[in-house]
C-alpha positions in Angstrom: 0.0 0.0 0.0 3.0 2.0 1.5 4.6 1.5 -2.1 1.7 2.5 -4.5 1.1 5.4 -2.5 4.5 6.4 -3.5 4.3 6.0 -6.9 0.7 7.7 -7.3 2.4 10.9 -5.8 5.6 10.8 -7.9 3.3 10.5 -10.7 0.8 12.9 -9.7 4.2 15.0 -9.0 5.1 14.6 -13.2 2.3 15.3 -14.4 1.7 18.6 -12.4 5.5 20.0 -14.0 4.1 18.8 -17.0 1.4 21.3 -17.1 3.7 24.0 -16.0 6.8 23.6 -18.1 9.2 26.3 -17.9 8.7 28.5 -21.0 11.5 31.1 -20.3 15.4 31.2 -20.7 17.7 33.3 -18.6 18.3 35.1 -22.3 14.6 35.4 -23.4 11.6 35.9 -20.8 8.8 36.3 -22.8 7.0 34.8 -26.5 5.6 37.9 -26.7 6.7 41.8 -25.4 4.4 43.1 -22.8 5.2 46.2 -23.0 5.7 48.4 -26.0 9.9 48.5 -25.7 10.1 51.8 -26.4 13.2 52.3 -25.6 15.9 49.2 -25.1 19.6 49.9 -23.2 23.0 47.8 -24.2 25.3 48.9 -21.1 28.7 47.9 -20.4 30.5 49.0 -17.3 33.2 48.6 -14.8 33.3 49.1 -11.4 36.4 50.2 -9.5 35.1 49.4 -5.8 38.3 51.2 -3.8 37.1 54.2 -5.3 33.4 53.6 -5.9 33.5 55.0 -9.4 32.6 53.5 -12.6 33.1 53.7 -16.4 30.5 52.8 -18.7 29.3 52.9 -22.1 25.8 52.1 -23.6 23.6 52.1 -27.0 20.2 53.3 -26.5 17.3 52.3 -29.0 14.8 54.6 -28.8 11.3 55.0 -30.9 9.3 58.2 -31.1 5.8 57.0 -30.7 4.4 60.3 -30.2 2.5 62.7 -32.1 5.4 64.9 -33.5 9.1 65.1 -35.1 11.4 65.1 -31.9 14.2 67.3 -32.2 15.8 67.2 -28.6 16.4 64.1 -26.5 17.0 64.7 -22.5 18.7 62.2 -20.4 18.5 61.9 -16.7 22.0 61.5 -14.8 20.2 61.1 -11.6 23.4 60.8 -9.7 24.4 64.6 -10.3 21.3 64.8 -7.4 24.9 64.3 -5.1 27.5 66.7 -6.8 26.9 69.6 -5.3 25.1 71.4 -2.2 23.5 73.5 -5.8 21.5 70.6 -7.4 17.8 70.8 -6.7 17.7 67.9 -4.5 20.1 68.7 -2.3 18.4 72.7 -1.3 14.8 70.8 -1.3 16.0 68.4 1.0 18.7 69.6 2.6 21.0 66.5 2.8 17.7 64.6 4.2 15.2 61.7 2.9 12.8 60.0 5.4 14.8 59.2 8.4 18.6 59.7 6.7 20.6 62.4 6.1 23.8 62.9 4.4 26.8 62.6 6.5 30.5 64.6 6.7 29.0 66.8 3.7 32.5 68.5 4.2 34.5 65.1 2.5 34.5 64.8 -1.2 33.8 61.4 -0.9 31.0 61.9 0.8 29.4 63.4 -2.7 29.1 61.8 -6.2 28.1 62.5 -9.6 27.2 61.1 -13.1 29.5 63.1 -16.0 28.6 62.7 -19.2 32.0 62.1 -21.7 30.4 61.6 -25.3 27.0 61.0 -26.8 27.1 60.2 -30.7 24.1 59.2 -33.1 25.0 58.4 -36.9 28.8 59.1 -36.5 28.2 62.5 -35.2 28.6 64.2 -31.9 25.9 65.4 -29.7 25.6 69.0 -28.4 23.1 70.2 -25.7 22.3 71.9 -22.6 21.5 71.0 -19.1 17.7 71.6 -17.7 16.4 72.8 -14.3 20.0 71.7 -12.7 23.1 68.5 -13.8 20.2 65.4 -13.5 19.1 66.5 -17.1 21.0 66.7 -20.2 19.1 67.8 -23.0 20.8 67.0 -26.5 20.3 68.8 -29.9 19.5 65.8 -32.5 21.2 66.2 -35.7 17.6 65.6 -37.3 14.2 65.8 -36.4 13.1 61.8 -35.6 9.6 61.0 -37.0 6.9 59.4 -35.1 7.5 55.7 -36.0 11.2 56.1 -36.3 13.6 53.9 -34.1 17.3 55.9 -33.5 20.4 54.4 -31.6 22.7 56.9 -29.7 25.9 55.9 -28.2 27.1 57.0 -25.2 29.7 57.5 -22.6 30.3 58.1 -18.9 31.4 57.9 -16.0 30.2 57.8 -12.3 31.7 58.4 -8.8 28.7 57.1 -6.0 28.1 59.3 -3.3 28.2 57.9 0.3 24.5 56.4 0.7 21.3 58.0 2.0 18.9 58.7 -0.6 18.8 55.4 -2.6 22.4 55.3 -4.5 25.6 55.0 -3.3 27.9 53.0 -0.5 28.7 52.8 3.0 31.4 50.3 4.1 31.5 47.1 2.1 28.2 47.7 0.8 27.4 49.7 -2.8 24.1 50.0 -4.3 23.6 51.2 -8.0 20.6 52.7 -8.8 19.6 55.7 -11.1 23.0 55.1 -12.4 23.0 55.6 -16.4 22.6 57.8 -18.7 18.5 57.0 -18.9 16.0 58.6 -21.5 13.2 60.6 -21.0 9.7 59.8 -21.8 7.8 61.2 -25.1 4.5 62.3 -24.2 2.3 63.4 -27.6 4.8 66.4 -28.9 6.1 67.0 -25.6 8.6 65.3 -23.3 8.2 64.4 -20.0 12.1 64.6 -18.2 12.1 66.3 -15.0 15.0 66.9 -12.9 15.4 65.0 -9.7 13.5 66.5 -6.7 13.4 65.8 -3.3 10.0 64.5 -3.4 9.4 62.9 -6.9 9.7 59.4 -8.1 11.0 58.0 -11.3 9.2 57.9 -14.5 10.5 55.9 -17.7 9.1 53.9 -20.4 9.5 50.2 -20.5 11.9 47.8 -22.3 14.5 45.4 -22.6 18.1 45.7 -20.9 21.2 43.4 -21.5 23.9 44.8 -19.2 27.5 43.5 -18.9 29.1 44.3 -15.6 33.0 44.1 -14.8 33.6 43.6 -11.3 35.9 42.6 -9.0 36.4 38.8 -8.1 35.5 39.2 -4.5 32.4 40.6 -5.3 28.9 38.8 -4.5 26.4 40.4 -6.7 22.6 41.1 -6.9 20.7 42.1 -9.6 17.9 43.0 -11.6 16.9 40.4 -14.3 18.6 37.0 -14.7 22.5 36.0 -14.9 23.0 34.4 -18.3 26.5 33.3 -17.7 28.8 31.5 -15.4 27.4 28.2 -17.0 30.5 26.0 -16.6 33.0 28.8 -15.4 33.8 32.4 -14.5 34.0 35.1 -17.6 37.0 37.0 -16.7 37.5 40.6 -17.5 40.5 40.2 -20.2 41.3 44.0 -19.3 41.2 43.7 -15.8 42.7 40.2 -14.6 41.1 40.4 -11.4 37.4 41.3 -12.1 35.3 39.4 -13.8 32.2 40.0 -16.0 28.5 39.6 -15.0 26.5 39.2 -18.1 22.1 39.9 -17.2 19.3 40.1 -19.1 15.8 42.0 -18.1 13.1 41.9 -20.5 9.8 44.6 -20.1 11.2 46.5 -17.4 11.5 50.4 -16.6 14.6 50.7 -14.7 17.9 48.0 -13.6 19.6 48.2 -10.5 22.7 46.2 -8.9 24.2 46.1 -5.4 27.3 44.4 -4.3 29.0 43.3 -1.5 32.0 41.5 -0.3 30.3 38.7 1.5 29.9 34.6 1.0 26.4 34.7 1.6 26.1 37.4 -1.6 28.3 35.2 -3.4 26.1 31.9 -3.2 22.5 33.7 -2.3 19.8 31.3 -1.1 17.4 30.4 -3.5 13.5 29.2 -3.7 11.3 28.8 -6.4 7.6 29.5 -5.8 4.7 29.9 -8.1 7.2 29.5 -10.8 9.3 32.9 -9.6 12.7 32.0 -8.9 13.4 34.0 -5.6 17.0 35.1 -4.6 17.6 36.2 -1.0 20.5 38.2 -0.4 21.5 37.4 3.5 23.8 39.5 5.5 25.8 37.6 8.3 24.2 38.7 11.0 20.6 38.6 10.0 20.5 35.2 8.6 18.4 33.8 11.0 15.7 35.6 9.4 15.9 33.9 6.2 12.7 32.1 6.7 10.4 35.3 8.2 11.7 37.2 5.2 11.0 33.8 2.5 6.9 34.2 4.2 6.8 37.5 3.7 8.0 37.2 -0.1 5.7 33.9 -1.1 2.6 35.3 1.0 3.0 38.4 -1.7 3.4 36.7 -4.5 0.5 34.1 -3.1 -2.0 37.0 -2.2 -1.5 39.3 -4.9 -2.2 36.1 -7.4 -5.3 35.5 -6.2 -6.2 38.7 -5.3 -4.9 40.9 -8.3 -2.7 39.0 -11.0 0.1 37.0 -11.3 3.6 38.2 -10.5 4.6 38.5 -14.5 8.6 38.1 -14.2 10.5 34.7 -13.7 12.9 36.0 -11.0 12.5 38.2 -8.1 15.8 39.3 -5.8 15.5 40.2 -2.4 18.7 42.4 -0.7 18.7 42.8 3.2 20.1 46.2 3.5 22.9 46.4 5.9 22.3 48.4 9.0 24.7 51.2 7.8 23.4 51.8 5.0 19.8 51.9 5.8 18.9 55.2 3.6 18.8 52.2 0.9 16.1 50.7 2.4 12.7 49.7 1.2 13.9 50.4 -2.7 12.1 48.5 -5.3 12.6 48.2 -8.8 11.6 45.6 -11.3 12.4 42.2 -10.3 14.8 43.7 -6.9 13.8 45.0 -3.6 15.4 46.0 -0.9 14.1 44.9 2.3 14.8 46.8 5.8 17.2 44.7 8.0 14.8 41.8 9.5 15.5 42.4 12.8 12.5 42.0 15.3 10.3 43.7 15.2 11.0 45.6 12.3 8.6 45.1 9.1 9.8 43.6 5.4 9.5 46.4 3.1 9.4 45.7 -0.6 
């Protein structure tokens, strides 16, 4: 009886994956787009973590599906939000969001920046003008783009990351990369909508698809928007930089990517569940791991609940990051496919 019992269950067990094959790869998500892919990003970058800068490069497919000939395309470099006590963020806020606030404002490495080196579309070189303050760059096109027309532009730059408190930047061994590119505006109609960044604004972009290619350093554990579509059967190294080595990910129908890192074993091999057919990645610090499993509830009682209740969770991978205690003013950020979760100590509440 004991055996038949037993074998009803492993078949019941085969034909249930059966009915729910996997129908994604880590290098294509989706049979068909669901969004519109306006625009689409190509990024390569390389981080130096000593000095928490980075250089990075990146073709940008965009298509004008507004009403009228664009003549102008503005790009956000969010991170100029930290250059300067003169950017707009920093006199609405004044060094403060939620319960952080910027600290030792007097050391440069306290601030950071996103500089702009070279933006090119058909072999020539972009002019242009800043906006409100730095976090826009508007560029003169060389011709108008039609509505229906798709254009690359290829661009350059560089970034140094602030010391954390509003969303981006580092503290200790932790860095978190967000609002870090060169990132396009969105075309409303004959109009564009590109604000600059304000103390008190969110973050509006159109939707696409992302293949990014990240040079880091070796000890680095790494978390990520999207899914990892190396590292198969060995490492990629970085043939420029012998001790880094190259993340290759992959993001389909998203508005925004993000990254953190982190020097830690537990970032290196991340504890993973599958649920509802979302591969789930927990990133653990030290200290809190105890609370792996509180944090695993929270996570498959939201993607349970807003199933039944809403729809289904539409992406085939969902990170989770457990912000370390110093750098909490990266806490409760979400972005497609991440979160960050405030540090599960009790009897403090997942965010994300």
């Amino acid at each position: 009886m004991a055996r038949r019992l037993v074998a009803l269950l492993v078949m019941l067990t085969a034909i249930g994956l059966a009915a729910n094959p996997r129908t994604w790869t880590t290098e294509k998500w989706f049979d068909k787009p669901k969004s519109l892919r306006i625009v689409n990003y190509r990024i390569e970058a390389a981080l130096d973590f000593e000095h928490k800068t980075l250089e990075g490069r990146e073709t940008i497919s965009w298509r004008n599906t507004g009403t009228a000939a664009a003549q102008e395309l503005p790009l956000h470099l969010y991170l100029n939000a930290f250059k300067g006590p003169q950017s707009l963020f920093m006199k609405e806020s004044g060094g403060r969001l939620r319960m952080n606030r910027m600290e030792r404002p007097s050391e440069p490495s306290s601030w950071g920046y996103c500089r702009l080196i070279s933006a090119r579309m058909e072999g020539q070189e972009l002019d242009g003008h800043d906006g409100e303050d730095e976090t826009v760059r508007w560029l003169r096109l060389p011709r108008p783009v039609l509505p229906g027309e798709t254009i690359q532009i290829d661009i350059t730059w560089e970034n140094r990351y602030p010391k954390v408190y509003a969303r981006s930047g580092w503290s200790k061994g932790f860095l978190i990369s967000g609002q870090w590119f060169p990132k396009v505006g969105v075309y409303q109609g004959d109009r564009w909508n590109c604000h600059a960044y304000h103390a008190n604004t969110e973050f509006f972009a159109d939707f696409g698809v992302y293949d990014v290619a990240l040079s880091l350093p070796n000890a680095l554990g790494l978390a990520h928007t999207g899914t990892q579509t190396n590292f198969v059967t060995e490492i990629e190294q970085d043939p420029k930089r012998p001790l880094n080595a190259i993340w290759r990910l992959h993001a389909e129908d998203v508005h925004d990517f993000a990254w953190a890192v982190m020097p830690e074993e537990s970032w290196r091999k991340p504890a993973m569940f599958e649920y509802r057919g979302v591969q789930v990645f927990y990133y653990i610090n030290g200290p809190n791991r105890g609370n792996l499993q509180r944090q695993r509830r929270a996570v498959e009682n939201a993607l349970r609940w807003s199933e039944e209740w809403y729809f289904k969770y539409p992406y085939p991978t969902l990170t989770i990051i457990d912000t370390p205690k110093e750098a909490s003013g990266a806490d409760g950020m979400e972005w497609n496919t991440r979160r960050s979760s405030r540090r599960a100590r009790w009897p403090s509440t997942p965010w994300g």
